[in-house]
C-alpha positions as CSV (number, residue, x, y, z in Angstrom):
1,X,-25.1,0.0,-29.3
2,X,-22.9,1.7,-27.0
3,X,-22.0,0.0,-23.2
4,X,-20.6,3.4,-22.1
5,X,-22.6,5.7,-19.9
6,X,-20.8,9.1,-20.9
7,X,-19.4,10.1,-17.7
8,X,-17.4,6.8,-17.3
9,X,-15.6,7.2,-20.8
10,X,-11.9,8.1,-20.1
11,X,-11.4,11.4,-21.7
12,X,-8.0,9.9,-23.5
13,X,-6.9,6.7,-24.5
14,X,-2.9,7.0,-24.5
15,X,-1.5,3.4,-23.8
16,X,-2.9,0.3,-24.7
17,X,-5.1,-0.5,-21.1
18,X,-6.7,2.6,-21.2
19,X,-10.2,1.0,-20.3
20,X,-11.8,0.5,-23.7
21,X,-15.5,-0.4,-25.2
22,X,-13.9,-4.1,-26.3
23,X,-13.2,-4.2,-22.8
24,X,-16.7,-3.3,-20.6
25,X,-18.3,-6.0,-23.4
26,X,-15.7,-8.9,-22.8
27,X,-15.8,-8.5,-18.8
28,X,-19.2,-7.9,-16.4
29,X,-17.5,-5.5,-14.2
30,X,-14.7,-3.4,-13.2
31,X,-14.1,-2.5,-9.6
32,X,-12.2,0.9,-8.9
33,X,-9.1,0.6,-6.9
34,X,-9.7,3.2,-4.1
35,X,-7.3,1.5,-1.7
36,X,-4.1,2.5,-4.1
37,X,-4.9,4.8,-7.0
38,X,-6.8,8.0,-4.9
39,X,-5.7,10.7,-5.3
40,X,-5.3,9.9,-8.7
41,X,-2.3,9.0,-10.1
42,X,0.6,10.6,-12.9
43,X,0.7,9.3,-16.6
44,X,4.0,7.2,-15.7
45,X,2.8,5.6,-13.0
46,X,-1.1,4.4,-14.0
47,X,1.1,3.2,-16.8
48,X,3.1,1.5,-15.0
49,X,0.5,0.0,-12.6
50,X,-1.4,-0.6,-15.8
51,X,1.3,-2.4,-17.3
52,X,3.5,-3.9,-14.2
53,X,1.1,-5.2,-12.0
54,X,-1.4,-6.5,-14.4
55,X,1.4,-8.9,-15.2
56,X,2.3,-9.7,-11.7
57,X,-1.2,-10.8,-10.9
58,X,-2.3,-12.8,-14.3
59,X,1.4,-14.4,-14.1
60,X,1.4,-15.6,-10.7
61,X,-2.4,-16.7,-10.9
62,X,-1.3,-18.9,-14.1
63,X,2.1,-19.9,-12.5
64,X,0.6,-20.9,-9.5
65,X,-2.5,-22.6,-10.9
66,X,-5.4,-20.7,-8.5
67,X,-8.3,-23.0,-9.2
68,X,-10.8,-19.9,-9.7
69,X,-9.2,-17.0,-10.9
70,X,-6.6,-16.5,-13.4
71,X,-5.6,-13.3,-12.3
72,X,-6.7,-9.6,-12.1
73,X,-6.9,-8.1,-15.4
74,X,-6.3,-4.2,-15.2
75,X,-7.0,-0.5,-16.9
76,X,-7.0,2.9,-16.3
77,X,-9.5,5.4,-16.4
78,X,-8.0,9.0,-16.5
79,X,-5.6,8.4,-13.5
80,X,-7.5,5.4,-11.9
81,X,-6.8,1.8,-11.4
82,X,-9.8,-0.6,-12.7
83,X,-9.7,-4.1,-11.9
84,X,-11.9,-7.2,-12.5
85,X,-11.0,-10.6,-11.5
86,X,-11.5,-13.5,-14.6
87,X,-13.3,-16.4,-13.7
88,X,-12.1,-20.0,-14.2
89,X,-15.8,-21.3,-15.2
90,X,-14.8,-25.0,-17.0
91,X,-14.6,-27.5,-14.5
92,X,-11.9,-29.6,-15.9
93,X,-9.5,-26.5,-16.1
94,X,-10.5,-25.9,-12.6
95,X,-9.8,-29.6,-11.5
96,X,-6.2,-29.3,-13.3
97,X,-5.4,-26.1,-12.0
98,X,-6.6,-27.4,-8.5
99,X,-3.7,-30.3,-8.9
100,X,-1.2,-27.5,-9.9
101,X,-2.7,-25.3,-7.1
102,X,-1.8,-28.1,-4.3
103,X,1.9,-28.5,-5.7
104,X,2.3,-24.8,-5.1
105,X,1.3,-24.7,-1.9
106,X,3.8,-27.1,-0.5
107,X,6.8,-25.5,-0.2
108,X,5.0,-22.5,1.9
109,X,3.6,-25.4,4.3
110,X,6.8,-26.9,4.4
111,X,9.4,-24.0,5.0
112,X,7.4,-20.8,4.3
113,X,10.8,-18.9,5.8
114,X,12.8,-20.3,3.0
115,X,10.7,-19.5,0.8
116,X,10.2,-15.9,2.1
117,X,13.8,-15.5,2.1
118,X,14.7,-16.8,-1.3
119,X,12.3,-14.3,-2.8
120,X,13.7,-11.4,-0.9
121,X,17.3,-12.5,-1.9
122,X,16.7,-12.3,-5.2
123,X,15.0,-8.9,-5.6
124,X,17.9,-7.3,-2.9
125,X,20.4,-8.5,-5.6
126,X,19.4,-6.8,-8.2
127,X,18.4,-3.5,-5.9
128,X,22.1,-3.4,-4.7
129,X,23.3,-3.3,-8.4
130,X,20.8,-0.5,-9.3
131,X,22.1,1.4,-6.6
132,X,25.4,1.0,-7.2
133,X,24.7,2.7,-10.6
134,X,26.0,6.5,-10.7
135,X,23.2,8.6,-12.9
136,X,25.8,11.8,-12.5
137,X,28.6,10.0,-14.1
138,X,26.8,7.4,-16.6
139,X,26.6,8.3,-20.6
140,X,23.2,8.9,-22.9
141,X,23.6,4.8,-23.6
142,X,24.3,3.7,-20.0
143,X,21.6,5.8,-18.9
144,X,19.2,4.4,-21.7
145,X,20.6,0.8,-20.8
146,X,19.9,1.8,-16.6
147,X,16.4,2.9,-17.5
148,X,15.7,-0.1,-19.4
149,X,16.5,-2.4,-17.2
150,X,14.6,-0.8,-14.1
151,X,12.2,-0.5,-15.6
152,X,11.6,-4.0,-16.7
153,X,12.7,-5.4,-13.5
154,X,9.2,-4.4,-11.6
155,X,7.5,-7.0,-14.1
156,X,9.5,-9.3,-12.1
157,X,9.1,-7.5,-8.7
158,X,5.1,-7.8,-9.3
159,X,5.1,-11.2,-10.3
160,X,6.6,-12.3,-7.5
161,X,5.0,-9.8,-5.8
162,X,1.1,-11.2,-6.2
163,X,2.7,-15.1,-6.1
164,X,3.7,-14.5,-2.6
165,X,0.4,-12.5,-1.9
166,X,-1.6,-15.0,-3.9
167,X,-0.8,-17.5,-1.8
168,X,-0.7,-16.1,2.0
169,X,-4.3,-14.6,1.4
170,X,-5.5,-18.1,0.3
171,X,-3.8,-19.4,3.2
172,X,-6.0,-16.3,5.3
173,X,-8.9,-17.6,3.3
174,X,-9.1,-21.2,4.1
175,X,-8.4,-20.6,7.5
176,X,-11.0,-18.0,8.1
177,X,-13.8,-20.6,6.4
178,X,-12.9,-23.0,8.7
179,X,-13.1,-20.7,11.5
180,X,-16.8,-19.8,10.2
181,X,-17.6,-23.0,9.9
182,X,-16.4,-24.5,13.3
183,X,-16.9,-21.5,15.5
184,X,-18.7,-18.5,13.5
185,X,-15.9,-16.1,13.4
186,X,-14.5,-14.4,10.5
187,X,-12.5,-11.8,9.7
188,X,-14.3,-8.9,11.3
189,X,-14.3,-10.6,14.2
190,X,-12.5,-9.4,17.4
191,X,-11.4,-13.0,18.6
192,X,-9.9,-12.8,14.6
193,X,-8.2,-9.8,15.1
194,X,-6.1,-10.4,18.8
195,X,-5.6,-13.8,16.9
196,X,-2.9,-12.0,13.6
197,X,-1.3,-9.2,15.4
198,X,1.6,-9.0,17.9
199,X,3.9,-9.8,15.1
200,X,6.8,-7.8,13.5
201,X,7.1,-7.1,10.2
202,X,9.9,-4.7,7.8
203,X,7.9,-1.6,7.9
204,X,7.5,-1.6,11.9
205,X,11.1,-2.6,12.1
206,X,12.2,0.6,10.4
207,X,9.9,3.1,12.3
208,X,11.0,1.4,15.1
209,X,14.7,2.6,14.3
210,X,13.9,6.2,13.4
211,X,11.4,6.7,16.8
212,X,14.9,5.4,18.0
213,X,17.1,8.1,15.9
214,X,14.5,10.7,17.2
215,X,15.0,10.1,20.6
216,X,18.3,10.3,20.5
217,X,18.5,13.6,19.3
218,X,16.2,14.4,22.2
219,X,18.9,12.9,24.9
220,X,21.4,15.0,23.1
221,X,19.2,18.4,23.6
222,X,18.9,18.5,20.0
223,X,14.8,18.6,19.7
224,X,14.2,22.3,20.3
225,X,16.5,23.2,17.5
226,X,14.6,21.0,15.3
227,X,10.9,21.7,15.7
228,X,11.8,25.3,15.8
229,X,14.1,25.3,12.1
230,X,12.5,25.0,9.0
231,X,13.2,21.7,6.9
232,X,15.6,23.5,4.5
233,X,17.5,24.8,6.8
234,X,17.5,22.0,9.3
235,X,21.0,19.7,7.7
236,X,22.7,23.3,7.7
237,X,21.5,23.9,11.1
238,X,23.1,20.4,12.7
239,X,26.3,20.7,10.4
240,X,27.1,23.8,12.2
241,X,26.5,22.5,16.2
242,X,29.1,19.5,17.6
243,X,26.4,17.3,18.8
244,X,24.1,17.7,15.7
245,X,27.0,16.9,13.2
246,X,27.6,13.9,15.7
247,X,23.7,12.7,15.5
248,X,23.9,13.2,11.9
249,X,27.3,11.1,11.3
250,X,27.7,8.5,13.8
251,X,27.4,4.8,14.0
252,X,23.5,4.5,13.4
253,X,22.9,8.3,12.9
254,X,20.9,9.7,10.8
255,X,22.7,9.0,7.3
256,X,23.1,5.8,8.3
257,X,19.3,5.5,8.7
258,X,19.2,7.5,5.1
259,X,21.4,5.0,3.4
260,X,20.5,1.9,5.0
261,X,16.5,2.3,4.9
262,X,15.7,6.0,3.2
263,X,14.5,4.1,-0.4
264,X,11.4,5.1,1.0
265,X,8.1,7.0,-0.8
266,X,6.1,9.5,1.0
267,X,3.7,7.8,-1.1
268,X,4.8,4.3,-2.5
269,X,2.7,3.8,-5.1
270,X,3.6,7.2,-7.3
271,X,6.7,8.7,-9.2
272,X,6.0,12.5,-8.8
273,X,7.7,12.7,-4.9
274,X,11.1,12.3,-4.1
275,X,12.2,9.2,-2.1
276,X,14.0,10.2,1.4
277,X,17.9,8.6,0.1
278,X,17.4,11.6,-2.6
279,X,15.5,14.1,-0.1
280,X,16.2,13.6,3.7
281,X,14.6,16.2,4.8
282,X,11.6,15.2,4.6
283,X,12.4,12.9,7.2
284,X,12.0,15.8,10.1
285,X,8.3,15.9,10.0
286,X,8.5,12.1,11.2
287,X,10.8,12.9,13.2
288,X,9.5,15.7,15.4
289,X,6.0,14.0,15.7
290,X,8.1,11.0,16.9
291,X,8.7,13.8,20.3
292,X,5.1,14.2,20.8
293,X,4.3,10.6,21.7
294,X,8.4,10.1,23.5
295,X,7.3,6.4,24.5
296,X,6.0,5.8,20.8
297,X,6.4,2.8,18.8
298,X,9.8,2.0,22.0
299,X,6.9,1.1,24.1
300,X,7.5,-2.5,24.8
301,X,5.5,-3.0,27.8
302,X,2.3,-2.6,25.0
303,X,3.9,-4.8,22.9
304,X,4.3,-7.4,25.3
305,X,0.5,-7.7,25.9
306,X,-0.3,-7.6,22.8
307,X,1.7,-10.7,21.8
308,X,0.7,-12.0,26.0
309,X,-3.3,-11.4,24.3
310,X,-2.5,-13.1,20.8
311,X,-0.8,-16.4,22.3
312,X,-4.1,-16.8,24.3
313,X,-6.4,-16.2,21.0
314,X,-4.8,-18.2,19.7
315,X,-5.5,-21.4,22.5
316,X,-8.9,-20.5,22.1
317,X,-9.2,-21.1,18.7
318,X,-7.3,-24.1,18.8
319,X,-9.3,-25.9,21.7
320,X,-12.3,-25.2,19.4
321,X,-11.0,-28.1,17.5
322,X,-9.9,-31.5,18.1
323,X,-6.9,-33.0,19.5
324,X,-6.3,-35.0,15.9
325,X,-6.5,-32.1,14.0
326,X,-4.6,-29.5,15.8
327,X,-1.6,-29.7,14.6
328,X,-2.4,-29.1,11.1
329,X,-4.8,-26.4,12.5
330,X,-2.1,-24.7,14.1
331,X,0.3,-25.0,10.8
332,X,-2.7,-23.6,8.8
333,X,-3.0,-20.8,11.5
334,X,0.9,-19.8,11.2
335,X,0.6,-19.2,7.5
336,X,-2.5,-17.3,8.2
337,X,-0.4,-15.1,10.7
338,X,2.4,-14.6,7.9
339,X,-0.2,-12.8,5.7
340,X,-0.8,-10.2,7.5
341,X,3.2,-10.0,8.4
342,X,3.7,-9.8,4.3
343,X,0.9,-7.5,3.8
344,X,2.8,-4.8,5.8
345,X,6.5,-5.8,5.8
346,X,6.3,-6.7,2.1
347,X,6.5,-2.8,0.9
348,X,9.7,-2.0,2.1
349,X,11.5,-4.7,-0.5
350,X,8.5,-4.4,-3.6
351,X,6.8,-1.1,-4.1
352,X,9.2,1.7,-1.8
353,X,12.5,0.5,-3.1
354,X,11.5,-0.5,-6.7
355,X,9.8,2.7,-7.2
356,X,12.7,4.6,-5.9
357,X,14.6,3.8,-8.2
358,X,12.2,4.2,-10.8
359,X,12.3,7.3,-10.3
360,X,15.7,7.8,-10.1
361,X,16.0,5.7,-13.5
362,X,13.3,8.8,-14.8
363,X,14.5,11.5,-13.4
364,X,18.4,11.1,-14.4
365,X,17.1,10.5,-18.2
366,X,15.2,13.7,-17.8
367,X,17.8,16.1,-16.7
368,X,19.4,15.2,-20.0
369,X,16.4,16.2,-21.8
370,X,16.1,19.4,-20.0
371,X,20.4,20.1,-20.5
372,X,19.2,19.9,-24.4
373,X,16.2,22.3,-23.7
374,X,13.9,19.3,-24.7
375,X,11.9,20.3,-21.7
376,X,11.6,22.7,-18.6
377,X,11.1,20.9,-15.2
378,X,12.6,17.7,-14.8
379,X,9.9,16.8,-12.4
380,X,8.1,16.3,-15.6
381,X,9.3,13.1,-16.3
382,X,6.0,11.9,-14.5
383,X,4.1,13.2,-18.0
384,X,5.8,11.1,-20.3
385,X,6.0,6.9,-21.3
386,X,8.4,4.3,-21.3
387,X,8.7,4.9,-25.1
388,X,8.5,8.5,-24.8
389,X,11.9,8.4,-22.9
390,X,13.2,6.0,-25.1
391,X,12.3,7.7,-28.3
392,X,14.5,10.2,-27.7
393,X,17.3,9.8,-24.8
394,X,19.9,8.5,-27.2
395,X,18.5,10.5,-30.3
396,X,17.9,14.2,-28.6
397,X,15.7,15.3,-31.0
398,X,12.4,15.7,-29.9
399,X,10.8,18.8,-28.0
400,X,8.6,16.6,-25.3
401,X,7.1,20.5,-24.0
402,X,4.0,20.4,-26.1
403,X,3.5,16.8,-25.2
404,X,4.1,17.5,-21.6
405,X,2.1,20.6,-21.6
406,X,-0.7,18.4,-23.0
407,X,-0.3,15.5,-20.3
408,X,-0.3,18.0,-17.4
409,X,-3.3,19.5,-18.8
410,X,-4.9,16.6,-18.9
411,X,-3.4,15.3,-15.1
412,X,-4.6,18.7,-13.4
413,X,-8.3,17.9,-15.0
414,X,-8.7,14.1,-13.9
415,X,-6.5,15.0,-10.5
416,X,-9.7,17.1,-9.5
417,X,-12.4,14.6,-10.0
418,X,-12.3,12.6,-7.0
419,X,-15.7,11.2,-7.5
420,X,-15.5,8.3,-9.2
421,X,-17.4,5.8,-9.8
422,X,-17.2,2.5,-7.7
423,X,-18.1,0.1,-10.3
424,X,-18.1,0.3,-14.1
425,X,-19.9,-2.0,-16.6
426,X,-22.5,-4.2,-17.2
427,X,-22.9,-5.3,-13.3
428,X,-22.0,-1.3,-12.5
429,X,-26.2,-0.8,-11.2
430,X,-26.4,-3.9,-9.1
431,X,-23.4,-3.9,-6.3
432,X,-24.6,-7.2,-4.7
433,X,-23.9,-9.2,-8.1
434,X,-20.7,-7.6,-8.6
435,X,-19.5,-8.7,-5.6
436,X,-20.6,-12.0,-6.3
437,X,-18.4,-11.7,-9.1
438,X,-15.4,-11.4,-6.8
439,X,-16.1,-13.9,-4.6
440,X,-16.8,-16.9,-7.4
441,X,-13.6,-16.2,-8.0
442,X,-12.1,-16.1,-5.0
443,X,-9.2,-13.1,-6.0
444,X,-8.5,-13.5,-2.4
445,X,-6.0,-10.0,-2.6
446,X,-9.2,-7.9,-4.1
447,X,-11.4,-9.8,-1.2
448,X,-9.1,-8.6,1.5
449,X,-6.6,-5.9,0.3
450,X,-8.0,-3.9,-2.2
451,X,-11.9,-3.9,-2.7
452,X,-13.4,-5.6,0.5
453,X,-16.7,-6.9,1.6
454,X,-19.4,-4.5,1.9
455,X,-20.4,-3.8,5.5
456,X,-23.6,-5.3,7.3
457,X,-25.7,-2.2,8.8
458,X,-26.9,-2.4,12.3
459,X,-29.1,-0.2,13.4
460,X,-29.6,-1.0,16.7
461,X,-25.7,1.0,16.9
462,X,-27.2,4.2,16.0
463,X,-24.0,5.3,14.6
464,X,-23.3,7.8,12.1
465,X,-21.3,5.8,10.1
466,X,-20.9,2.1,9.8
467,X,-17.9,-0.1,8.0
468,X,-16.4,-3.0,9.0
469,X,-14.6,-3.9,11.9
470,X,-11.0,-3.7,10.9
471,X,-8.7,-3.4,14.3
472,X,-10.3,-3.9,18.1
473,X,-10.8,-0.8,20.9
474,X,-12.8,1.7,21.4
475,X,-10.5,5.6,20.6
476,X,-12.3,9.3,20.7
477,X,-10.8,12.4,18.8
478,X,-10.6,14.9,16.8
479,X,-10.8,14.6,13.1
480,X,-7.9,14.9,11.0
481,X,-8.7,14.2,7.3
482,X,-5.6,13.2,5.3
483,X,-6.1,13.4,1.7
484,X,-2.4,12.9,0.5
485,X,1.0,12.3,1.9
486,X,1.7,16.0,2.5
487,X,-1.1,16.1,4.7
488,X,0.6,13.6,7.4
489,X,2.4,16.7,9.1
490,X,-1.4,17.8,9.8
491,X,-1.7,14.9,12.5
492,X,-1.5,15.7,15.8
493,X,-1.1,13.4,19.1
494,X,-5.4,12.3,20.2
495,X,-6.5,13.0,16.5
496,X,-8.2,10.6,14.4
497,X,-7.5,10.0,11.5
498,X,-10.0,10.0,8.5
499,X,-9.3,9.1,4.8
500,X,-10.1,7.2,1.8
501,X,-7.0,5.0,2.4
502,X,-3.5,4.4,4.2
503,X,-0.3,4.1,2.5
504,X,3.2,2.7,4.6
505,X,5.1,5.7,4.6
506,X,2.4,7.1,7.5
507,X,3.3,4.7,9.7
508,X,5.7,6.5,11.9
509,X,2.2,8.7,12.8
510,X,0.0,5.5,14.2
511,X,1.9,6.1,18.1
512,X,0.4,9.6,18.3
513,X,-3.6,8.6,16.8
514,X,-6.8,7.9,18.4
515,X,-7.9,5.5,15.4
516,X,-8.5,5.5,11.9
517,X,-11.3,5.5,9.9
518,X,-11.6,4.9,6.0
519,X,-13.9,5.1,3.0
520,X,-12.4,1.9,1.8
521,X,-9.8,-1.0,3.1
522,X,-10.0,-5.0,4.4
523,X,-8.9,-6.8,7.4
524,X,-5.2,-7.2,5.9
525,X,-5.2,-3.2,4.0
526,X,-2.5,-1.1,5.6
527,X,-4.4,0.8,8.5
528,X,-5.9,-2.6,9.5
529,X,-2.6,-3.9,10.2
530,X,-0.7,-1.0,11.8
531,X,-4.1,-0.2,13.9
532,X,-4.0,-3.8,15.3
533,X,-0.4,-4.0,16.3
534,X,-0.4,-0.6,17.8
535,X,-3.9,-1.0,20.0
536,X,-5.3,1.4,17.5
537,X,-9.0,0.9,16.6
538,X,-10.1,1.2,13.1
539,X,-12.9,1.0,10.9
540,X,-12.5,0.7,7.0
541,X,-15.4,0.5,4.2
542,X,-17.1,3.7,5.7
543,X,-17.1,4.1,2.0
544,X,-18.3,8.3,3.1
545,X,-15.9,9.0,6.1
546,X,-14.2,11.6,4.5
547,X,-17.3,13.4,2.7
548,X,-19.2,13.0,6.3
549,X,-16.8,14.4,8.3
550,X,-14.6,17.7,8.7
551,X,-11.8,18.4,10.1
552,X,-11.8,19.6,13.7
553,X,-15.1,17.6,14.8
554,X,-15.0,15.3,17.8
555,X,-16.2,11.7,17.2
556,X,-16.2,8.2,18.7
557,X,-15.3,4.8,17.1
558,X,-15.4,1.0,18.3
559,X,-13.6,-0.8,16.1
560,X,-15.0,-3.6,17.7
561,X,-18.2,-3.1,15.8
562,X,-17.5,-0.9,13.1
563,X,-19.0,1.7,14.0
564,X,-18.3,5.3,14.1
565,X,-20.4,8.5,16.3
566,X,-20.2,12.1,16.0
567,X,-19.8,13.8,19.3
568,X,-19.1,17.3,18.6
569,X,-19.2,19.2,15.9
């Protein structure tokens, strides 16, 4: 008998981890990945998620020996990331894994820094090569050799990828069950939260440099000319005036920012928008709502306190224990720190720069295809495979416009269907045991990245919605609901904003916010850790924010408590 209820069946099965019937019988559950894959994503890139970071995650779980789990396996259904953890049930794998587990972690006890560092070396080698390739100028092989190569890199970028993440969250993990156990904190807590922010990481680094870049066009008189020209006119527009073409050119100007930093997605986790290196316009949106909030992410003074309040969380916690163990407490409690600073700062060198260049691997192969009249757009790469590519870069044979036409077809149907279920499978009709499945085996990225815990309901709040406490404060607002990354240049300074998830490209919009409140998200999910750093509050696993709210109301939050209020509206 059939295990599928009909509306869960994916409507095609292209690629081989297209969620199958083989695979709801040999796994209890699979968990939707809200946090990364809504707004559904492209053919190409589910595909690549699909393929990519399911290796990642069940090579560094095997690699590293993680006594519970052996990884997240992976599939699609039309668009949509699916994900369930697999168990380590035997005892005596568990006890030799555990052994392998402890060998693993030394290094990161040790020097995690070096360890950090060797990582990041190693992926920024291969980068700089990539980039040094010239699509314009390369032949159908070296283009075919490019793409490759690319390509298969990211299996590498997401193995290290989830054995650095792997790691720091178990590191997160042990340290927050021993704060539960010795003071009854976790997490959610407030004391939790002053205790991992006030840290830098990559991503804050760079907004830090454009807010710079924007006010530096505001000393030169240059910010009336840009919020009042329109993005493709705007590079014109400063050519043509002395001290735009000096802001543009200079020492640290703006195509040094481009060049230096612009590998960098509007949305990181997709192949169907241009990076800013290959569009830099789109970098003016950022730039002008850097002029509404002119002290912005420069605003030291904040930052000061922040890092003033952390230091003293982080005596508190530490006087909860005693004198003997302290100083592994405190070792434990660095690492814990570095989790959240990884969580953020780890997108600029894995998923913006790797898919960048993706794309740019795609795109140039495409362009041939359309020269040859193989197909139309070369935006359309998004609608065809690895294999589709190829099948027919070197040959030039094949006419990919019914098979595209098809694929986009089929993309514009699923794209629609936001609703999708939460859970699918045998454990799909009782949430509380399919949680339990996640936490038996302690994927400690889906616990506090990607799926969550499910929020405790207090009624004594009142509130109209209710999700976990993700980043301290209390912030009041108007409602702006962002449902994709062309939405940011909706947000305006007091607004709060409202959607199913966060993405590291937004950042540059958290100075000019109220808060931030989402359908879905952990303590170390994007949102959390941009809210906490810039005295932001926000609440995540509303799971109904945005079908609750609209656009234009006023509410309350206290991300203290989770809990959210409609004022007005």
């Amino acid at each position: 008998m059939s295990v599928w209820k009909h509306e869960w069946m994916p409507e095609k099965r292209y690629h081989a981890f297209v969620l199958s019937e083989e695979d709801l019988k040999a796994y209890p559950c699979w968990y939707l990945d809200a946090a990364h894959s809504i707004p559904p994503w492209t053919p190409l890139f589910i595909w690549s998620w699909t393929h990519h970071q399911r290796y990642g995650d069940l090579w560094a779980a095997e690699t590293m020996g993680l006594p519970t789990c052996r990884g997240t396996d992976w599939r699609e259904v039309d668009g949509c990331a699916y994900m369930c953890p697999i168990l380590v049930t035997d005892p005596g794998e568990k006890k030799v894994r555990r052994e392998r587990f402890k060998k693993h972690l030394q290094p990161f006890i040790t020097d995690y820094n070096q360890v950090r560092e060797t990582v990041v070396r190693e992926l920024t080698r291969h980068y700089d090569r990539f980039k040094a390739f010239d699509p314009e100028r390369a032949t159908l092989a070296e283009l075919y050799d490019h793409f490759e190569e690319v390509f298969r890199f990211n299996y590498r970028v997401w193995g290290r990828h989830s054995w650095m993440m792997y790691t720091l969250f178990a590191f997160y993990s042990l340290f927050e069950d021993l704060c539960q156990e010795v003071m009854g904190i976790n997490d959610t807590s407030t004391l939790w939260h002053r205790l991992i922010r006030g840290f830098d990481n990559k991503m804050l680094e760079v907004d830090r440099l454009l807010w710079q870049l924007s006010m530096k066009a505001v000393d030169r008189g240059l910010d009336t000319l840009i919020r009042t020209t329109p993005d493709e006119k705007m590079l014109d527009a400063l050519q043509e005036c002395e001290t735009g073409w000096q802001w543009l050119h200079e020492k640290d100007g703006f195509y040094d920012f481009i060049q230096a930093h612009g590998w960098r997605m509007p949305r990181m986790m997709e192949f169907n928008c241009a990076s800013f290196v290959e569009d830099p316009k789109q970098m003016f949106s950022f730039i002008r709502q850097c002029f509404e909030k002119p002290q912005g992410i420069g605003d030291q003074n904040s930052r000061k306190e922040i890092m003033k309040d952390r230091l003293t969380a982080e005596e508190e916690i530490l006087a909860k224990f005693p004198g003997s163990e302290r100083s592994w407490v405190s070792k434990l409690m660095g690492l814990t720190q570095r989790a959240g600073v990884f969580a953020e700062g780890h997108n600029y060198y894995f998923e913006h720069t790797s898919h960048a260049l993706m794309r740019r691997a795609a795109l140039a192969c495409a362009k041939c295809l359309v020269r040859e009249g193989l197909m139309e757009d070369p935006e359309d790469f998004v609608f065809l495979l690895p294999e589709d590519f190829k099948r027919n870069i070197l040959s030039m044979c094949i006419d990919y416009n019914p098979l595209i036409e098809e694929r986009k077809a089929y993309y514009k149907r699923y794209s629609q269907r936001l609703e999708r279920p939460q859970l699918i499978g045998s454990l799909a009709d009782d949430p509380r045991k399919a949680m339990d499945h996640v936490m038996a085996a302690r994927d400690y990225v889906m616990m506090k990245l990607t799926v969550g815990s499910q929020s405790g309901l207090s009624y004594d709040l009142e509130a109209d919605l209710q999700g976990n406490p993700a980043a301290p404060g209390l912030g009041q607002g108007r409602v702006c609901i962002i449902h994709n990354e062309k939405d940011i240049s909706k947000i305006r300074s007091g607004d709060i904003l409202v959607a199913v998830t966060t993405y590291s490209s937004w950042t540059p919009v958290f100075p000019l916010i109220n808060g931030v409140v989402l359908d879905s998200g952990a303590s170390l999910s994007h949102a959390a850790i941009v809210g906490r750093e810039y005295n932001i509050p926000v609440v995540v696993q509303t799971r109904e924010a945005t079908k609750k709210l609209t656009d234009g109301q006023q509410i309350r939050l206290d991300g203290s408590r989770g809990a959210v209020w409609i004022i007005e509206g």
